[in-house]
N, C-alpha and C positions, 0 to 999 in steps of 0.2 A: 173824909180825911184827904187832904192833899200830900204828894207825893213829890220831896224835893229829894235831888242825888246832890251829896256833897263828894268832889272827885277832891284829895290829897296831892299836894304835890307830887309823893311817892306813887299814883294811880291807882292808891286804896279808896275803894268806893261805899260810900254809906247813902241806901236810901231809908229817910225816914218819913213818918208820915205825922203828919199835923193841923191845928187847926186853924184855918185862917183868923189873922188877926196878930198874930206876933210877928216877930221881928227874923230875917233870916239868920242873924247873930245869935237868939233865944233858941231857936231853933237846934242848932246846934248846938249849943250850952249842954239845952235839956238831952241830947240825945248823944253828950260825950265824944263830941269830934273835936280829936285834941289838938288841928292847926287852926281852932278857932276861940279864942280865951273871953274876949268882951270882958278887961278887966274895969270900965269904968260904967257897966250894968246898961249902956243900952243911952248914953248920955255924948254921945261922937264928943270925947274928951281925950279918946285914945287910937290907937288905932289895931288894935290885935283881935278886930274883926274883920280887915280887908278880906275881899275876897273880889274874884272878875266874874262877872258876868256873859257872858258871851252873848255876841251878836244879837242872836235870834229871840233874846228873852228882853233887852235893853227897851224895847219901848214899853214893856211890862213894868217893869220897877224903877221906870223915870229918870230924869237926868241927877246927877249928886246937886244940890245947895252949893251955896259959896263956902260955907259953914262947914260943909263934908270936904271940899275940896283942900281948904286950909290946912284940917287932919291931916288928910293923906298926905301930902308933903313930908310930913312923918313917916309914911310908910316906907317899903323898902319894893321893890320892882314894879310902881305904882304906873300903871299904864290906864287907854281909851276905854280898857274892861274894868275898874276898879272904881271898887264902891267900898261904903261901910257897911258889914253885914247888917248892924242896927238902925238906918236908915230904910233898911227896904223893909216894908211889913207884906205878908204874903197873903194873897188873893188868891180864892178860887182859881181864877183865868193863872195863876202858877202852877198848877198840877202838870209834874211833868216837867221841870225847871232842875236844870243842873247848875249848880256851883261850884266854882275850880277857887282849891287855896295857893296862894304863894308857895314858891318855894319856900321865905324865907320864916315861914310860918310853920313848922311842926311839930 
């Protein structure tokens, strides 16, 4: 199982653990972190999966599509670190990957 931490705006921390192949949006879904809703199932139609990446995991889960980036524009404090949780699907070599939600996501 892989081990992803999802960090909360507020610095409530959840690690869960998973199997590669789903989405880091699913992910969460499945495991009730509630700054992350994915209300159009995994389809970047929305954006209440953002979430940032930091740095050191960025070449791991590739750069966003044009397709992602339009979403986000939607989003709200969309920065260099943000992605759509539904675009990244996690890998082995992710074990050990933290995800930070927006603030404006809780």
């Amino acid at each position: 199982m892989i081990c992803v931490t999802y960090i909360e705006a507020d610095g409530t921390s959840h690690d869960v653990h998973v199997d590669a192949g789903i989405s880091v949006m699913e992910a969460a879904v499945r495991n009730n972190i509630s700054a992350i809703e994915g209300e159009c199932g995994g389809a970047a139609a929305c954006a209440t999966c953002h979430v940032y990446i930091p740095a050191e995991w960025q070449a791991l889960t590739g750069s966003a599509s044009e397709d992602e980036l339009a979403m986000l524009e939607f989003g709200e404090g969309v920065d260099e670190r943000s992605r759509l949780g539904c675009q990244i699907t996690i890998t082995q070599e992710m074990n050990g990957m933290t995800v930070l939600t927006p603030v404006t996501q809780r």
